[in-house]
KOLMAR-687566 format. One record per atom (N, C-alpha, C): z, x, y; residue number from 1; atom name. Coordinates in Angstrom, 3 decimals, decimal comma. Atoms other than C-alpha are relative to their C-alpha. Example, Ala and Ser with C-alpha at 12.3 -4.5 7.8 and 13.67 -1.06 7.14 Angstrom:
2
        up      east     north  seq  atom
     0,000     0,890    -1,190    1     N
     7,800    12,300    -4,500    1    CA
     0,000     0,900     1,200    1     C
    -0,060    -0,820    -1,190    2     N
     7,140    13,670    -1,060    2    CA
     0,730    -0,770     1,090    2     C
% end
This chain:
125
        up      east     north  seq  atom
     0,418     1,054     0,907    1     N
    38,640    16,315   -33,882    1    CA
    -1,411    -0,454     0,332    1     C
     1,337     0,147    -0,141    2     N
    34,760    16,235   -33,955    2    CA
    -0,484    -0,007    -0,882    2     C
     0,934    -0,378     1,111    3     N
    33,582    16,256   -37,393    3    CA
    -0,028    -1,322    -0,329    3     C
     0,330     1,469     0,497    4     N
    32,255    13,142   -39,254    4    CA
     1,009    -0,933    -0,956    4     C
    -1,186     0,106     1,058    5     N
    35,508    13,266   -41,368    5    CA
     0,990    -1,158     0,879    5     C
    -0,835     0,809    -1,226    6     N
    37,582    11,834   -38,047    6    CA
    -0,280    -0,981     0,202    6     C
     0,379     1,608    -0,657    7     N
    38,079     8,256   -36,970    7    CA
     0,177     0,075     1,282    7     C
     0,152    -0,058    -1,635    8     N
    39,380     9,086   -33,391    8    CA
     0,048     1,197     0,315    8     C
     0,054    -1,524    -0,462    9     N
    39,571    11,841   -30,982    9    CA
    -0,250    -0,309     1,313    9     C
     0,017     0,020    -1,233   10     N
    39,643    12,562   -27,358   10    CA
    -1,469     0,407     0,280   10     C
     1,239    -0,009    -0,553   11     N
    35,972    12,107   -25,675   11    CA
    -0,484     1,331     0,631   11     C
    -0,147    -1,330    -0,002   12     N
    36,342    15,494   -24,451   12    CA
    -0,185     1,126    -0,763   12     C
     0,112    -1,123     0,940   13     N
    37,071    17,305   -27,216   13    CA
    -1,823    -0,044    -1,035   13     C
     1,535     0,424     0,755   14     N
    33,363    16,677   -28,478   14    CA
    -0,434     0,879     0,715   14     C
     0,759    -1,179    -0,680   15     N
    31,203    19,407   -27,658   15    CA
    -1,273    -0,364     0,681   15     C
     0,667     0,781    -1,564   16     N
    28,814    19,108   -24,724   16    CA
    -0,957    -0,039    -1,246   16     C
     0,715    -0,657     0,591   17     N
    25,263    18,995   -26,192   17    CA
    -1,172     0,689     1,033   17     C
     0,861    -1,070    -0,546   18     N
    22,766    21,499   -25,088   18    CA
    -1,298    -0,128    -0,415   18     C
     1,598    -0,178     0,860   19     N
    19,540    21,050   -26,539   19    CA
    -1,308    -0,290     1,017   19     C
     1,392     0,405    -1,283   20     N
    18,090    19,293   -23,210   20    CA
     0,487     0,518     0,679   20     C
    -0,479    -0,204    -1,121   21     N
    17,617    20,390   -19,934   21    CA
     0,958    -0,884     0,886   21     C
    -0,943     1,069    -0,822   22     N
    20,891    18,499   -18,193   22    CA
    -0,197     0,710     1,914   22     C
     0,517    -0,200    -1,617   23     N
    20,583    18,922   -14,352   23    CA
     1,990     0,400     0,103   23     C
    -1,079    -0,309    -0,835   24     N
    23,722    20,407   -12,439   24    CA
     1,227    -0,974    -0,552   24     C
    -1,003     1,162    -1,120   25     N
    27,120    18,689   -12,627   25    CA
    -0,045    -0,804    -0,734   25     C
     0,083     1,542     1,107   26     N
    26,297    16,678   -15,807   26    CA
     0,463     0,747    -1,327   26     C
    -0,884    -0,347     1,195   27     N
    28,306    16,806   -19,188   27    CA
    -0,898    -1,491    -0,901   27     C
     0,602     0,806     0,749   28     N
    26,459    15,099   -22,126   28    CA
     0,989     0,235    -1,587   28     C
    -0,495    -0,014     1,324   29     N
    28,229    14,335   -25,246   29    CA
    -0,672    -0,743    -0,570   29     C
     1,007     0,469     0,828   30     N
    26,881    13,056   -28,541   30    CA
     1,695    -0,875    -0,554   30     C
    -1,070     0,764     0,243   31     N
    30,146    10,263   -29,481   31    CA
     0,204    -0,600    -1,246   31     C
     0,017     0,443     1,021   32     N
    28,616     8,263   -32,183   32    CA
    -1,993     0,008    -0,732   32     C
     1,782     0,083     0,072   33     N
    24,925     8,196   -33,956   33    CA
    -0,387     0,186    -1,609   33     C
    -0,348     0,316     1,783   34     N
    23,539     8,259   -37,124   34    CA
    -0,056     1,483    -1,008   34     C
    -0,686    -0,763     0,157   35     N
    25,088    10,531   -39,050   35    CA
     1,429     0,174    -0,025   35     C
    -1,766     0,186    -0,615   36     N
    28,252     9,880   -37,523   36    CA
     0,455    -1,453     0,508   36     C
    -0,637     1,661     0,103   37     N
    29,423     6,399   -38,108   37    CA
    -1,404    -1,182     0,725   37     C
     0,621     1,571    -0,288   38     N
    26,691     3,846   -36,529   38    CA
    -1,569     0,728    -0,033   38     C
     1,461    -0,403     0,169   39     N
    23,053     4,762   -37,835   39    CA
    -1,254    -0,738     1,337   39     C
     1,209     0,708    -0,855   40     N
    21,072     2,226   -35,586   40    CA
     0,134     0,629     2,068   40     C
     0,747    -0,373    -1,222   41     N
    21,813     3,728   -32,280   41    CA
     0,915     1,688     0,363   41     C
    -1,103    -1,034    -0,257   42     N
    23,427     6,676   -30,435   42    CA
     0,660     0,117     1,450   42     C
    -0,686     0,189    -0,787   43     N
    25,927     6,723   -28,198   43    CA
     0,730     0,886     1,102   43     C
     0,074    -1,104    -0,223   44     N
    26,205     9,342   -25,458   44    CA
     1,278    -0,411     1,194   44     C
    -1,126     0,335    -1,210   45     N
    29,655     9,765   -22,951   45    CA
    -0,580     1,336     0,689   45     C
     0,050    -0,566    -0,311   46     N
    28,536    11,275   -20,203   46    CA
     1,191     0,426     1,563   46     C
    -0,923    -0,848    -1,316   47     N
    30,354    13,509   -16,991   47    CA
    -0,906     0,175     1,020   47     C
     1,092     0,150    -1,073   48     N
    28,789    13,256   -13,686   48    CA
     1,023     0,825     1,073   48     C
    -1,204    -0,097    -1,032   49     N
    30,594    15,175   -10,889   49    CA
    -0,305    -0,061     1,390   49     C
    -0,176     0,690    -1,679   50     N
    31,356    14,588    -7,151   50    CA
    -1,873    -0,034     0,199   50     C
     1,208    -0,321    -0,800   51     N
    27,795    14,487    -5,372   51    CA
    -1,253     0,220    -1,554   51     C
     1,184    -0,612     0,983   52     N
    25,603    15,020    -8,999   52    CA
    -0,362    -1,361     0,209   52     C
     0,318     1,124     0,664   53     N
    23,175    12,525   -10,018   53    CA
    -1,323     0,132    -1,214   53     C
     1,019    -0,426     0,796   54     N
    20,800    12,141   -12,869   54    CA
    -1,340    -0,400     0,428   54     C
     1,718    -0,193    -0,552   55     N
    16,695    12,709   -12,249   55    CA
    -0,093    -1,645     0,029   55     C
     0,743     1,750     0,139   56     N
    14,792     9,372   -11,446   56    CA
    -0,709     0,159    -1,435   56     C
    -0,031    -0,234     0,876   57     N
    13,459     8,982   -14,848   57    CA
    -0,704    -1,468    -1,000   57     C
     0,071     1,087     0,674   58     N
    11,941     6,330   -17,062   58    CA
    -0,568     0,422    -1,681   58     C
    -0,207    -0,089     1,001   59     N
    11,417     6,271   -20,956   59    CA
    -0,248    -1,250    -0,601   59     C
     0,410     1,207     0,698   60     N
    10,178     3,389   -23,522   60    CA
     1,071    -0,506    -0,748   60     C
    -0,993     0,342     0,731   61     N
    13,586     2,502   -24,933   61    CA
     1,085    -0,496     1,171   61     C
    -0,688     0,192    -1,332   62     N
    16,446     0,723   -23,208   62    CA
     1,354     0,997    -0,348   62     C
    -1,706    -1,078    -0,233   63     N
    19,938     2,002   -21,866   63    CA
     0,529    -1,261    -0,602   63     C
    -1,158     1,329    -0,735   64     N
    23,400    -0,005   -22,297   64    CA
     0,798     1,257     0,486   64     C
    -0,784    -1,278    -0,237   65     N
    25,591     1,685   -20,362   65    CA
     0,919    -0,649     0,648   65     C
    -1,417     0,400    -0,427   66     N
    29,420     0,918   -19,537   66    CA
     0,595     1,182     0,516   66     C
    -0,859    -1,008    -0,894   67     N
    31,237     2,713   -16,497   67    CA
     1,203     0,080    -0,482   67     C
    -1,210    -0,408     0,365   68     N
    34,217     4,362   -18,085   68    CA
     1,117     0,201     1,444   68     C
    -0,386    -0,588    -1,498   69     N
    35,619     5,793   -14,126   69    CA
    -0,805     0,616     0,372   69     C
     0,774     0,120    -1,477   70     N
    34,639     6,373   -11,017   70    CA
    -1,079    -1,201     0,472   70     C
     1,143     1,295    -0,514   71     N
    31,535     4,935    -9,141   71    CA
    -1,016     0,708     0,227   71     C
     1,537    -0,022    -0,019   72     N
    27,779     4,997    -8,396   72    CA
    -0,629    -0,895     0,243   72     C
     1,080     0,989    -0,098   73     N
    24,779     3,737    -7,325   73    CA
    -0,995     0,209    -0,809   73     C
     0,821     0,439     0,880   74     N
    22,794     2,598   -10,128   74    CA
    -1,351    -0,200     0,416   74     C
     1,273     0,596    -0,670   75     N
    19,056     2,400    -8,989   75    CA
    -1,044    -0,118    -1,432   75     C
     0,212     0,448     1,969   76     N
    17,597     0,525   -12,004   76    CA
    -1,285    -0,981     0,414   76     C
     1,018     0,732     0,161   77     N
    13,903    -0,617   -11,580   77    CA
     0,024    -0,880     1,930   77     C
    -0,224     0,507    -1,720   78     N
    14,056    -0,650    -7,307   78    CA
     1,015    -0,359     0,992   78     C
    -1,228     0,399    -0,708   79     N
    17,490    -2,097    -6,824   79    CA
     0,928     0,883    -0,113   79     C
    -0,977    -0,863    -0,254   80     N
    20,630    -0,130    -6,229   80    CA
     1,230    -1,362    -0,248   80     C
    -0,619     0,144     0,363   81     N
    23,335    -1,091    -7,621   81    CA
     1,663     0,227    -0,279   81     C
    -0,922    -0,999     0,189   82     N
    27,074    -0,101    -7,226   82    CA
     1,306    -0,423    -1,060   82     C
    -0,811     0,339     0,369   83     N
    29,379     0,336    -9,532   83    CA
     1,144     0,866    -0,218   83     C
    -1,300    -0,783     0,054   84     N
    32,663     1,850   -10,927   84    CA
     0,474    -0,831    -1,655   84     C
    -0,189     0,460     1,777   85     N
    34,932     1,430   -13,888   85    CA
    -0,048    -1,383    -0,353   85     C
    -0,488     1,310     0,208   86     N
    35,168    -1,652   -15,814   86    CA
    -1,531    -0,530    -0,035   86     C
     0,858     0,500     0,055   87     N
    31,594    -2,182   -15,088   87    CA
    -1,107     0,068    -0,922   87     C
     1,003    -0,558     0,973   88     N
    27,900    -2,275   -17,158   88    CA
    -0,874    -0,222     1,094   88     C
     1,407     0,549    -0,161   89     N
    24,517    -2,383   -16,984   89    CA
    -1,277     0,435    -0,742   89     C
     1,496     0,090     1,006   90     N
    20,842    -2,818   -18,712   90    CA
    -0,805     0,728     0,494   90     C
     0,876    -0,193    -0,562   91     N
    18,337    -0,483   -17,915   91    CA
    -1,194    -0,137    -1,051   91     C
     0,950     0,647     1,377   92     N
    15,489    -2,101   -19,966   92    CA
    -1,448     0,681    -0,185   92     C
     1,073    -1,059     0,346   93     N
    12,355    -0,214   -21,344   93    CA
    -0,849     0,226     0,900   93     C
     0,885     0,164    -1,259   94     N
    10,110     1,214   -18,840   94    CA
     0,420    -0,350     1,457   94     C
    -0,483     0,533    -1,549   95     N
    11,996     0,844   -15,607   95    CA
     0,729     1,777     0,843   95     C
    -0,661    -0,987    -0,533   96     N
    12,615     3,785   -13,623   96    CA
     1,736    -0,250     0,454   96     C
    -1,619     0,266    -0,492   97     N
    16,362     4,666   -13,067   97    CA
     0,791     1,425     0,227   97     C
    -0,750    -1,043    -0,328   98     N
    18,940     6,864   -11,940   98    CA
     1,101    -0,184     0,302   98     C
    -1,226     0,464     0,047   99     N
    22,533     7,342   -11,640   99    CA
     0,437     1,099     1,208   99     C
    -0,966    -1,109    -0,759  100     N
    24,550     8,728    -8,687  100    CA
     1,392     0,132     0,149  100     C
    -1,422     0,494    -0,469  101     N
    28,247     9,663    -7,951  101    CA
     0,671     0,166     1,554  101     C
     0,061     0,416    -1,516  102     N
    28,914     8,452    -4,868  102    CA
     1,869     0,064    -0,049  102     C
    -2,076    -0,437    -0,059  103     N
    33,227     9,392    -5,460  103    CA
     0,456     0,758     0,074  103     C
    -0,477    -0,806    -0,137  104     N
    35,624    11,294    -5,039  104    CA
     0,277     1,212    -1,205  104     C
    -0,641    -0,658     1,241  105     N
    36,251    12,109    -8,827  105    CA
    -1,264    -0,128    -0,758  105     C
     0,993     0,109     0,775  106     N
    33,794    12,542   -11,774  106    CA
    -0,125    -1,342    -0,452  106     C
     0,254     1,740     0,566  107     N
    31,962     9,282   -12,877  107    CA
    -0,267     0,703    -1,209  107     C
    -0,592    -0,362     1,463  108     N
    32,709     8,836   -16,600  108    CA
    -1,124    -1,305    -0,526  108     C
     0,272     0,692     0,561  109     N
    30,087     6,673   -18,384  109    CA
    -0,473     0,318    -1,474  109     C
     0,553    -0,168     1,225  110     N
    28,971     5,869   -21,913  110    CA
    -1,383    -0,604    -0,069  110     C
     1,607     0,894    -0,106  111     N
    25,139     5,315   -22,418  111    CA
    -0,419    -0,197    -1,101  111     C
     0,922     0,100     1,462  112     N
    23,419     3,894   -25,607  112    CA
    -1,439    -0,184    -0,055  112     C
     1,753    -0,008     0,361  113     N
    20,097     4,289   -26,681  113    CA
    -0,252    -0,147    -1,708  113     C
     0,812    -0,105     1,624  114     N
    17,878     4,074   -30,137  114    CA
     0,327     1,331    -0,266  114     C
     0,260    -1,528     0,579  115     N
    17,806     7,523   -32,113  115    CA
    -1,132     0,376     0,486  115     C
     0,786    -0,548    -0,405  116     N
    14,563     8,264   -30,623  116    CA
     0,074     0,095     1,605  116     C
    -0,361    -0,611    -1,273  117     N
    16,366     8,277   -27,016  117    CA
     0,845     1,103     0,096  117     C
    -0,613    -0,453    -0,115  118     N
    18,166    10,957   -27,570  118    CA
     0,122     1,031    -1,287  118     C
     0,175    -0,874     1,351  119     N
    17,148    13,725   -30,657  119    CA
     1,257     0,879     0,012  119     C
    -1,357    -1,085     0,468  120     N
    20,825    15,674   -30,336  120    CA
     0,385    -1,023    -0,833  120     C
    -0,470     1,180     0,979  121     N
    21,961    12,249   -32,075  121    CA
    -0,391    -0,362    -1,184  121     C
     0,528    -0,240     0,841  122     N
    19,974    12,507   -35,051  122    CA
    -0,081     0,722    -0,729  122     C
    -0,497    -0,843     0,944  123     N
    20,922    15,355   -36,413  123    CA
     1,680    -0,280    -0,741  123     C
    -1,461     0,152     0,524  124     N
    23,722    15,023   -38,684  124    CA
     1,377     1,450     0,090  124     C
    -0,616    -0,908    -0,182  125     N
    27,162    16,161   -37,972  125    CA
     0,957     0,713    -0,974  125     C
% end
């Protein structure tokens, strides 16, 4: 259940996307965006596993991003940060950041951005 026709579906069954270079150990899905139910932003679930983390990294648009499972240290503009499920956080325009998984199991988060953070989200599905 991945087509624009569907209201739910298992986060999984969404096909990775490929279009960027993802680093090791990382699973990027495309969830919601415009095209596919919410035009103003896009909404990416990503897969992180044991020991991965994503590049240090900064960009002119912000994050929101809510820890689905596991944990990490969040390093979001100098500070470190740890979290796990249940949790969020802002990484706001221009702030270097990075995500690690510091667990035993894959960290499971969802990240949102504008349509211009993220061009797999912009194409319609």
């Amino acid at each position: 259940m991945t087509c624009s026709k569907c209201h739910a579906g298992r986060l999984k069954d969404i096909p990775q996307a490929h279009d960027a270079v993802q680093p090791a150990g990382i699973e990027r899905r495309i969830v919601f965006a415009p095209g596919k139910f919410w035009d103003d932003y896009v909404a990416r679930f990503f897969t992180v596993e044991k020991g991965a983390q994503t590049p240090f990294h900064t960009h002119d648009w912000p994050h929101y991003v809510l820890i689905m499972g596991g944990s990490c240290d969040a390093r979001i503009d100098g500070e470190t940060y740890r979290l796990e499920g249940g949790c969020w956080a802002h990484v706001p325009s221009g702030v270097e950041h990075n995500f690690t998984n510091t667990g035993d199991s894959p960290l499971e988060f969802v990240c949102i951005v504008p349509p211009k953070g993220d061009p797999a989200g912009t194409r319609k599905a």
